[in-house]
C-alpha positions in Angstrom: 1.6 -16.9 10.2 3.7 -13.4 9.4 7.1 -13.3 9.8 9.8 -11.4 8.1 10.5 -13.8 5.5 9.2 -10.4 3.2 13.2 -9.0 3.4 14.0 -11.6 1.2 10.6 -12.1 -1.3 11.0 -8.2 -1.6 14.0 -8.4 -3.0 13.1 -11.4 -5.7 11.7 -9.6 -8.4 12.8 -6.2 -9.0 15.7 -5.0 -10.7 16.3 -3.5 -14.2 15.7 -6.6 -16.1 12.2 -7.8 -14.2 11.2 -11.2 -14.1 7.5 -11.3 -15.0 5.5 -14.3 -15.7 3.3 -12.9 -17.7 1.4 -16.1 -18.0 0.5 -15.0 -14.5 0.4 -10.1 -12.0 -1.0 2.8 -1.1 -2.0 1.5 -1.1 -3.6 2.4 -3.4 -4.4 5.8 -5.4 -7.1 7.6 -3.5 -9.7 10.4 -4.5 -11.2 12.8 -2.2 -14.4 11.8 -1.8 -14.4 10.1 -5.0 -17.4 7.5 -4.6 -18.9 5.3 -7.5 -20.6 2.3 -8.5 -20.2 2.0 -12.1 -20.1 -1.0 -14.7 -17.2 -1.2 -16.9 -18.6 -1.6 -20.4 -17.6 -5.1 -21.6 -15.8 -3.3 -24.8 -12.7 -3.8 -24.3 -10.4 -6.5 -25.8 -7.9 -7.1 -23.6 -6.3 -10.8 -21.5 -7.0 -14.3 -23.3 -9.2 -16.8 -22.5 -9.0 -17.8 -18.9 -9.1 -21.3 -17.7 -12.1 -22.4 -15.4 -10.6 -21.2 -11.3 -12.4 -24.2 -9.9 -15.6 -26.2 -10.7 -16.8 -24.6 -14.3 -18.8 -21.7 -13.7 -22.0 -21.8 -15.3 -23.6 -19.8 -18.2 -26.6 -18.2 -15.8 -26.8 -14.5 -15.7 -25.3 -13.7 -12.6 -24.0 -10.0 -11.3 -21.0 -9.6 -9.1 -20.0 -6.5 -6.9 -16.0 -5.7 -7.3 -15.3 -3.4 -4.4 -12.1 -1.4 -5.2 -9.8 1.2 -3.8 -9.0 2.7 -7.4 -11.2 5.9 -7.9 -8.7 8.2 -9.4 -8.8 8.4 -13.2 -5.5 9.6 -13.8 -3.5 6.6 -12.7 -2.3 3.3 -13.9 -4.7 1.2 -11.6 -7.7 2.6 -12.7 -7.3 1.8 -15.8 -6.0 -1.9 -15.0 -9.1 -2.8 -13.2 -11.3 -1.6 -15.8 -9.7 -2.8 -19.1 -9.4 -6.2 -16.7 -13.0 -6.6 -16.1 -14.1 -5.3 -19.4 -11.7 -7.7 -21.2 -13.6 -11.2 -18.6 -17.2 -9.4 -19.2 -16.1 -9.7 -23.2 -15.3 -13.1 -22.8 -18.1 -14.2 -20.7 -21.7 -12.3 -21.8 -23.2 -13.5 -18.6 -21.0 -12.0 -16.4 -21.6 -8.5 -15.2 -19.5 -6.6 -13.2 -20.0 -3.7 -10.9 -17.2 -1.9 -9.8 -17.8 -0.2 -6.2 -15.1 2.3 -6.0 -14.0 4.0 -2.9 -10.9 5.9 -1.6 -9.0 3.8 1.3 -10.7 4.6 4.6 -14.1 5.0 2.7 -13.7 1.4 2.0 -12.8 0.4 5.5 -15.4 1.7 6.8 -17.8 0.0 4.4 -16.6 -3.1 5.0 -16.9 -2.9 8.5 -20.3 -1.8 7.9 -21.4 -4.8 5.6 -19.4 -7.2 7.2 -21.9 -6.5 10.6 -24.6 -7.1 8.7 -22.8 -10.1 6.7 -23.2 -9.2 3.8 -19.3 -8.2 2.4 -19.6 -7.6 -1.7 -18.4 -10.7 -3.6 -14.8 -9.4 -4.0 -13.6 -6.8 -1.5 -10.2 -5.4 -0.4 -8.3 -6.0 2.9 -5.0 -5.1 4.7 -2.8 -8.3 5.3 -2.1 -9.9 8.9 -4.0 -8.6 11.7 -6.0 -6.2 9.9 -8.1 -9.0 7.9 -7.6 -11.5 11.0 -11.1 -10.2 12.3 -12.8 -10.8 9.1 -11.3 -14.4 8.8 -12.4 -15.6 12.4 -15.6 -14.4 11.6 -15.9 -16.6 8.8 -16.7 -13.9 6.0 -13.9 -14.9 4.0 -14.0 -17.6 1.5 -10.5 -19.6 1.4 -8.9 -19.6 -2.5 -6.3 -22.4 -2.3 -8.7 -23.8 -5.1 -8.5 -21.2 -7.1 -4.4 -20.2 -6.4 -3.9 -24.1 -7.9 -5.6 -23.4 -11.0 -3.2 -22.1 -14.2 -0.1 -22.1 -12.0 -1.7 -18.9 -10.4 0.2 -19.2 -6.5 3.4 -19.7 -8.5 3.4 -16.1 -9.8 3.5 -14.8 -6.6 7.1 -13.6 -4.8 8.1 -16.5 -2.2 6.5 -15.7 1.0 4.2 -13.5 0.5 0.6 -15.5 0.6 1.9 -15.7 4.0 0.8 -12.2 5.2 -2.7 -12.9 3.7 -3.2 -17.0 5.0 -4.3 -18.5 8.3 -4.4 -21.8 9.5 -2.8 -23.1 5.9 -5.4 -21.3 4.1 -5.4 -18.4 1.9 -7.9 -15.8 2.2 -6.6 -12.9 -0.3 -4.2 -12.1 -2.9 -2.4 -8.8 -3.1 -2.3 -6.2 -5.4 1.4 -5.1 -4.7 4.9 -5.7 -2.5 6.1 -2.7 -1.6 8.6 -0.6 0.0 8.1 3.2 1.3 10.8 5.3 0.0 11.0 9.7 0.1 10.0 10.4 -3.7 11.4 14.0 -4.1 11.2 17.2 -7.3 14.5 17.8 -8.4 13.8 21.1 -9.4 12.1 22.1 -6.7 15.1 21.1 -4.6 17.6 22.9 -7.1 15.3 25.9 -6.9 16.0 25.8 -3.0 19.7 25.4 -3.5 19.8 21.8 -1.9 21.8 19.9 -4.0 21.4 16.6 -2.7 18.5 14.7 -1.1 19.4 14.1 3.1 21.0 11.4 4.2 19.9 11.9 8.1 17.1 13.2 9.8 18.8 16.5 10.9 19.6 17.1 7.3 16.1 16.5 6.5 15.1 18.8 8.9 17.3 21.7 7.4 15.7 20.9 4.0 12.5 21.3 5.7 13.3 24.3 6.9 15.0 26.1 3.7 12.2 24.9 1.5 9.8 26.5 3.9 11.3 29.9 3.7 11.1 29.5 -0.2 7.7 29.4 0.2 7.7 25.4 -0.8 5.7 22.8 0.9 8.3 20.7 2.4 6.7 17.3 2.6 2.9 16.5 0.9 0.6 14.3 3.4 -3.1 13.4 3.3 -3.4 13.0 7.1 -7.6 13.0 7.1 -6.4 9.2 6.3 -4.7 8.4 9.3 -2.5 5.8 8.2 -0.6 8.3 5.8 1.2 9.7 9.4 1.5 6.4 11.2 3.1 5.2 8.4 5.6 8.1 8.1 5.6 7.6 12.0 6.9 4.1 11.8 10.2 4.6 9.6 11.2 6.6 12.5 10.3 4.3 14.8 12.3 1.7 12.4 15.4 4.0 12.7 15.2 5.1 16.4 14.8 1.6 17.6 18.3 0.8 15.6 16.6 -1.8 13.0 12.8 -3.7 12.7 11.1 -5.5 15.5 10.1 -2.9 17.7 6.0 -3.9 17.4 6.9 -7.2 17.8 9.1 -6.9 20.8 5.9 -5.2 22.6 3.7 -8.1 21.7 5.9 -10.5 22.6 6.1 -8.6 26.1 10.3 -7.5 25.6 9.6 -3.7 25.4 6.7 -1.3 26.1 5.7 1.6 24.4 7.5 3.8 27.2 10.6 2.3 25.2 13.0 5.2 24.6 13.1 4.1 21.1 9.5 4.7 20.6 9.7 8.2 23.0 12.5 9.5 20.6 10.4 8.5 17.3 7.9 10.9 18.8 9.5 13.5 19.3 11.6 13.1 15.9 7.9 13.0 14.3 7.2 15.9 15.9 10.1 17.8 15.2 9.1 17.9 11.4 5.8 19.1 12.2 7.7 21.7 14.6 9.5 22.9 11.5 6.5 23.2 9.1 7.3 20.1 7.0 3.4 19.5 5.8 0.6 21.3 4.1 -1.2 23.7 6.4 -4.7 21.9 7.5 -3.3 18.9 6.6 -5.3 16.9 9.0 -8.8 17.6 6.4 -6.7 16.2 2.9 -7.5 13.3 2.6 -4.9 10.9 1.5 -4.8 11.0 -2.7 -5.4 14.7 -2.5 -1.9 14.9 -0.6 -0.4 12.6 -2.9 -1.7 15.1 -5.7 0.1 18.3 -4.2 3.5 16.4 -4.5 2.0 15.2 -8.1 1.2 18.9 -9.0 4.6 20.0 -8.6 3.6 21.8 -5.2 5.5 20.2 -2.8 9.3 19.3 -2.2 9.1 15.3 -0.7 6.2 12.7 -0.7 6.9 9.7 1.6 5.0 7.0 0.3 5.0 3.2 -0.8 6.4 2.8 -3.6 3.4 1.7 -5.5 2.8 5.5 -6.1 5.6 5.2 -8.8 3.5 4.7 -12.0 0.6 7.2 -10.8 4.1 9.9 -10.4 5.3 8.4 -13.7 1.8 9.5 -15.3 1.7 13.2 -13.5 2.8 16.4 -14.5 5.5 15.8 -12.5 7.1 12.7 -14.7 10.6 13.1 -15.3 11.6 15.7 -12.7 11.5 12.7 -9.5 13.9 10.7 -7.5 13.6 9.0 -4.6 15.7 8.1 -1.8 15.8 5.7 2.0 14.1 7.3 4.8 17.5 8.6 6.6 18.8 7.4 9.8 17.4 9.3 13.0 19.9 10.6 15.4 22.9 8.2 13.4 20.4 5.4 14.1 19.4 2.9 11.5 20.1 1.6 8.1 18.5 3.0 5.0 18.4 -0.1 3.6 15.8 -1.6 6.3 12.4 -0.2 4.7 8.9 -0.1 6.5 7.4 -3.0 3.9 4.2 -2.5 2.3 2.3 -6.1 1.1 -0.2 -4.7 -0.8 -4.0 -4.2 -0.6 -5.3 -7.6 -1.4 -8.3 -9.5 -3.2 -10.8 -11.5 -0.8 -14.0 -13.2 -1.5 -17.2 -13.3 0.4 -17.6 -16.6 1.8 -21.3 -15.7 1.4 -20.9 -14.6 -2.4 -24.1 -16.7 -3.8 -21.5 -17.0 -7.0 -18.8 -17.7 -5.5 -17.8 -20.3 -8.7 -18.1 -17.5 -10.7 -16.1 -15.1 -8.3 -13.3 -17.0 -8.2 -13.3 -18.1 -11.4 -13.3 -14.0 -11.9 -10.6 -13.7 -9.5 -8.3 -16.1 -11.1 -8.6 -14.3 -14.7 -7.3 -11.4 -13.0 -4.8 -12.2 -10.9 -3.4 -14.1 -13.7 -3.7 -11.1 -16.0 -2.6 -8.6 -13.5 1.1 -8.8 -14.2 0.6 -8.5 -17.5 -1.2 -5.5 -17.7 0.4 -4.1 -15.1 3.7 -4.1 -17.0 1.9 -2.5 -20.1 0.4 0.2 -18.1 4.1 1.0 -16.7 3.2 0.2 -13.4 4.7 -3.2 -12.7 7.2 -1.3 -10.0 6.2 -2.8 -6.5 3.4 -5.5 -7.9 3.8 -9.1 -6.1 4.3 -11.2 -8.8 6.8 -12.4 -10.8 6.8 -10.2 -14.4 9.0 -11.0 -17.0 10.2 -8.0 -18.8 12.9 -5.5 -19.5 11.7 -2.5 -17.7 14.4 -0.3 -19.7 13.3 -1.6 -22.7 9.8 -1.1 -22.4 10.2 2.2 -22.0 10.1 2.6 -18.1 11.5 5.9 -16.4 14.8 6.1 -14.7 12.8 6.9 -11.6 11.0 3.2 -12.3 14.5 1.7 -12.7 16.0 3.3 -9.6 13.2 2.2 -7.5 13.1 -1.1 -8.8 16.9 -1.4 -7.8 16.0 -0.1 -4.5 14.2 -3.6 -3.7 17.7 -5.2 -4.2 19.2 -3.2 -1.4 16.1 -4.3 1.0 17.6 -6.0 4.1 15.0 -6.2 6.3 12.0 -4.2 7.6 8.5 -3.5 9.5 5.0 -3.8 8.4 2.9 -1.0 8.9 1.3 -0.6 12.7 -2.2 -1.6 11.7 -0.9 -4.4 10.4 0.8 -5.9 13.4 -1.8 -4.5 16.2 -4.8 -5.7 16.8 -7.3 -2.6 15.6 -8.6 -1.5 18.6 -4.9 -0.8 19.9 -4.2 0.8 16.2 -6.8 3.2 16.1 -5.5 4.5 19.4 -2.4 4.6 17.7 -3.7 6.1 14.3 -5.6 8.9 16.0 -2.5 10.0 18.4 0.0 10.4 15.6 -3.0 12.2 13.7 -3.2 14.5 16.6 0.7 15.4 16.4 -0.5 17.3 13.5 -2.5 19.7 15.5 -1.0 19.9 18.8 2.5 19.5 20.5 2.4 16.6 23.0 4.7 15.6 25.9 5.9 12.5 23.9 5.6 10.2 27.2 2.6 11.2 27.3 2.0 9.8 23.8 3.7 6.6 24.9 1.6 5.8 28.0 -1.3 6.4 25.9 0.0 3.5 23.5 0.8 1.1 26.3 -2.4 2.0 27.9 -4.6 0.9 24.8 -2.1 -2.1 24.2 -2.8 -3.4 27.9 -6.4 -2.7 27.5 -6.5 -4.7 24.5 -4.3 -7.5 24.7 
């Protein structure tokens, strides 16, 4: 079902002069603790009319729960999915929609929660591949090849990437984003440390680290209370130390264990930056968008991130002072140009929705409005559909342009761990690299712990 097709769709879309279709298109941008239910007002007067997704939906009163990993007001994606859903409410009086809004690992463990019970909210969010495989084999998922037919909606999407999201020919979500990580970093923050360029290898990343810290400047922002922000930090090491991608997939298809050197030398690379101070002190109790805000405040040096963070940066108080660079090679290993690839967050549907006519019929509005707003928000950098625009013209940053360039340098790549384990082996995984934060570990220590949980797992 996944393969690594993604080094080539990731490179489709992006450069200056995007191609969006705009009769068609982190990660997500977290809150601490940021929890509401609210119901957009239906007032605003955005999108056009919107073809029927499958069978007509009817013109009965009906409510539908839209869970969502947007909670922060102060970025693009908030306001998408509101002016979206106000904009379909408008259009159809009997439709009412309640936003559910919850930061990333909030949401997780909601949906774990209702989807015990059965009873996951008629649109939800999941992580491609093996991350939303346990929800599919237990049926909670509706498939939308209906719906992806109707007004050329599958076509807007980058060749390929459905793939991470569909089993057995059927898809089961659409994403929100295709993205890359990249190492966003304040210019003059490093000018006011007297680095003049941004590192090209780890051990020059390591003496940046250090000469920020003795300015007194917080090296490299993390929210590590969300364990994935460290794994997925982890895993462009592990991208570089293993000389190029494949490493998860060499494990599962039984050619390497985690007692790999590769994997031993990402560890202690990893913890070689926490050695030298790279991240907030406590970082271990910020949670993952309050990190992202202490690089957004100006406050620290270096965010590594997806690159779906660009139009949230793009909105900050930082705007205009931010470039970003490849992950460097570790130990003269790797190639910046193989990125740890980031399909997005995607839409699923209850298979239980009792309107699930009018869900997808939802659905397909905005997924075929997405792109559209998207590009007028200035956040179309790192979405998974085709967008045609000029991003120059519309008035994107340089840092928008640069990244968008980035995606034509992509030449292969990883997907996250959580995506490629089965959970129970990446929550052992999630939870050791969280604990690197806290205490020094013998790093084979850290690999028999892996292999242990993959054996016990398999």
């Amino acid at each position: 079902m996944v393969n690594r097709k993604m080094k080539q769709t990731a490179t489709v879309a992006f450069a200056a002069l995007m191609a969006v279709s705009l009769a068609a298109c982190g990660n997500s941008n977290n809150n601490a603790n940021s929890k509401d239910k609210d119901t957009a007002a239906p007032n605003a007067a955005t999108g056009s009319g919107n073809a029927a997704a499958t069978d007509a939906p009817s013109d009965k009163k009906v409510t539908l729960t839209f869970q969502n990993i947007y909670p922060d007001p102060a970025t693009p994606n908030y306001k998408m999915i509101r002016e979206l859903t106000d904009a379909y409410m408008k259009e159809h009086p009997n439709v009412k929609i309640e936003l559910d809004t919850l930061n990333t690992d909030q949401q997780k463990v909601k949906l774990k929660t209702q989807a015990a019970s059965k009873e996951v909210p008629d649109i939800t969010i999941v992580n491609p591949a093996a991350q939303m495989k346990p929800f599919v084999d237990a049926g909670l998922f509706a498939p939308l090849n209906d719906m992806l037919d109707q007004n050329g909606l599958k076509d807007t999407y980058q060749k390929g990437l459905l793939d991470y999201y569909s089993f057995d020919n059927n898809v089961y979500a659409i994403p929100d984003g295709n993205n890359i990580e990249v190492v966003y970093y304040n210019k003059d923050l490093f000018a006011q440390a007297g680095i003049a360029a941004p590192p090209t290898t780890f051990e020059e990343m390591l003496k940046d680290v250090k000469i920020l810290k003795d300015k007194g400047i917080t090296p490299l922002a993390i929210g590590e209370k969300d364990s994935w922000t460290g794994s997925f930090l982890f895993m462009n090491i592990l991208l570089r130390t293993n000389g190029g991608p494949g490493f998860l997939q060499d494990v599962l298809d039984g050619k390497k264990t985690f007692e790999d050197p590769a994997f031993i030398e990402a560890v202690d690379a990893f913890q070689a930056l926490v050695q030298a101070g790279a991240f907030p002190d406590g970082a271990t109790s910020i949670d993952a968008n309050a990190g992202g805000n202490i690089f957004k405040t100006g406050k620290a040096a270096m965010w590594s991130i997806g690159s779906w963070e660009t139009g949230a940066i793009d909105a900050s108080p930082v705007a205009g002072k931010v470039g970003a660079f490849q992950f460097p090679t570790v130990n003269g290993k790797g190639d910046p140009n193989e990125f740890m690839l980031a399909p997005g967050s995607a839409f699923a549907v209850s298979a239980n929705s009792e309107h699930l006519k009018e869900t997808k019929d939802f659905l397909n509005y905005f997924g075929t409005q997405y792109p559209k707003k998207q590009f007028e928000l200035k956040n179309a950098v790192g979405i998974g559909q085709k967008v045609d625009g000029d991003l120059k013209a519309a008035g994107y940053s340089d840092l928008a342009v640069n990244i968008a360039g980035l995606f034509n340098q992509v030449k292969g790549g990883d997907l996250a761990f959580d995506n490629t384990m089965n959970p129970a082996t990446a929550q052992v995984h999630l939870s050791s690299i969280q604990n690197l934060f806290v205490q020094k570990m013998d790093s084979k220590a850290v690999a028999k712990e892996h292999q242990a949980a993959f054996e016990a797992n398999k």
